[in-house]
C-alpha positions as CSV (number, residue, x, y, z in Angstrom):
1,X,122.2,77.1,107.9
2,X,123.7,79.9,110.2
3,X,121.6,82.8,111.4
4,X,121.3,86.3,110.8
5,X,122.6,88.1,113.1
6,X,122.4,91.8,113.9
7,X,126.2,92.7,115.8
8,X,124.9,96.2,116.3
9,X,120.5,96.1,117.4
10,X,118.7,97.4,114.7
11,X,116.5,99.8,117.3
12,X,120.0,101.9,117.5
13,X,120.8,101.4,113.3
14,X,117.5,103.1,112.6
15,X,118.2,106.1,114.1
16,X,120.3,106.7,111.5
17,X,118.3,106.9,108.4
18,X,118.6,109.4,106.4
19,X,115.7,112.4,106.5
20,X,114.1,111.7,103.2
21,X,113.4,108.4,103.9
22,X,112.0,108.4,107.6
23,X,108.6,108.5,106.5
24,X,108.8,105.6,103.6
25,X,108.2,101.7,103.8
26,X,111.9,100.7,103.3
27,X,114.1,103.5,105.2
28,X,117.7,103.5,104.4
29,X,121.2,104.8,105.7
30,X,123.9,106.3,103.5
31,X,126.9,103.9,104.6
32,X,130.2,104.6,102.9
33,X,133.2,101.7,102.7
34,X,136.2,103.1,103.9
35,X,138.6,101.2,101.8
36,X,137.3,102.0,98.2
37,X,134.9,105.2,99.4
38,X,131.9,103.7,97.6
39,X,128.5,105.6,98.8
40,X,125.3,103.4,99.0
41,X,122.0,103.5,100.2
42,X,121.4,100.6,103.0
43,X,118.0,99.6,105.2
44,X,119.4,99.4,109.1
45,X,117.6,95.5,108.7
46,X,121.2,94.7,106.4
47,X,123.6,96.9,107.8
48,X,125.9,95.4,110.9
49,X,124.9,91.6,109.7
50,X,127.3,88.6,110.5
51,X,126.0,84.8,109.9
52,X,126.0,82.5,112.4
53,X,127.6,85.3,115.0
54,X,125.6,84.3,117.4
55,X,125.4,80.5,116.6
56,X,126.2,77.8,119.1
57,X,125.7,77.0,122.8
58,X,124.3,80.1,124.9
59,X,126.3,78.7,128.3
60,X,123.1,79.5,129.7
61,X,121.1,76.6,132.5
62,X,118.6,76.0,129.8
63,X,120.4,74.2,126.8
64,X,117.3,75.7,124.3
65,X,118.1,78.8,125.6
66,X,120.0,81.4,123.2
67,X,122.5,84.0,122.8
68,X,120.6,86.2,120.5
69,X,117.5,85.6,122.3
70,X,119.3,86.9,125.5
71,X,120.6,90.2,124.0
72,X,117.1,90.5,122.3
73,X,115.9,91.1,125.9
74,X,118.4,93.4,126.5
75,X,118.1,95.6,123.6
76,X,114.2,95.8,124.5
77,X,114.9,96.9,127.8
78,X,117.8,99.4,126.6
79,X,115.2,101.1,124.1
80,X,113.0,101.8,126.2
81,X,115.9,103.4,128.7
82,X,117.1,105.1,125.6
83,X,113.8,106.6,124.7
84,X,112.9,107.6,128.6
85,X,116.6,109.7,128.6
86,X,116.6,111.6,125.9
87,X,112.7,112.9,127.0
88,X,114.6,114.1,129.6
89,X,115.3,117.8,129.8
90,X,119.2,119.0,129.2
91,X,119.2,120.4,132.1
92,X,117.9,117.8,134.3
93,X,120.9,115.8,134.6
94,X,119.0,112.8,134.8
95,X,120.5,109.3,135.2
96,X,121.6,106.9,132.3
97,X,119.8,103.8,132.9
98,X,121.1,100.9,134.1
99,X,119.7,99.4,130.7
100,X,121.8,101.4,128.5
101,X,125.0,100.6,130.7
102,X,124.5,96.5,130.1
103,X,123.4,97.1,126.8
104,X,127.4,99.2,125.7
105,X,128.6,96.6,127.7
106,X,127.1,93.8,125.4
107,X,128.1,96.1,122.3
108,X,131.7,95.9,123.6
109,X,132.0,92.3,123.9
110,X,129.6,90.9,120.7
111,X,131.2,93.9,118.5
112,X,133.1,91.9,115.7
113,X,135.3,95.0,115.3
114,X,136.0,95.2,119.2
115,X,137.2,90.8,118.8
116,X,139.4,90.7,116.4
């Protein structure tokens, strides 16, 4: 059975719940389908989901070694950098992490939108 797969992390979906429900078990996003222009109510945990995206040989040394457990890392690391920036004052001009770079850079290449 193919995996569930998150194409966009789910650290950077949840900042986009909607006010009333920040502070509730199940949050949710207003997400709107651009061909028909339905409006529904969505958790970030089942928004941006492919099956078996990430499914397959990583191309990594180890063979157990995976994709999604890869970009897991990543994302970790990015939240954190994402968190530590925007603490920053306006002002300060401070510098985008590293973290944040390689984590758009993933983005841009596991984006199924951005393939096809």
């Amino acid at each position: 059975m193919a995996t569930r797969a998150h194409t966009v992390p789910r650290f950077y979906l949840s900042n986009f719940v909607s006010p009333e429900s920040e502070r509730v078990k199940d949050p949710f996003a207003w997400v709107a389908t651009i061909s028909d222009g339905e409006i529904k109510r969505r958790a970030p945990r089942n928004l941006s989901i492919v099956r078996g995206f990430y499914d397959g040989p990583g191309c990594f040394e180890d063979a157990n070694a995976s994709l999604e457990t890869h970009l897991s890392k990543i994302e970790w690391a990015a939240a954190s950098a994402i968190k530590r920036f925007i603490a920053l004052p306006r002002s300060s001009g401070g510098p985008v992490g590293p973290e944040i770079w390689r984590l758009l850079a993933w983005q841009a290449a596991c984006t199924p939108g951005w393939l096809w």
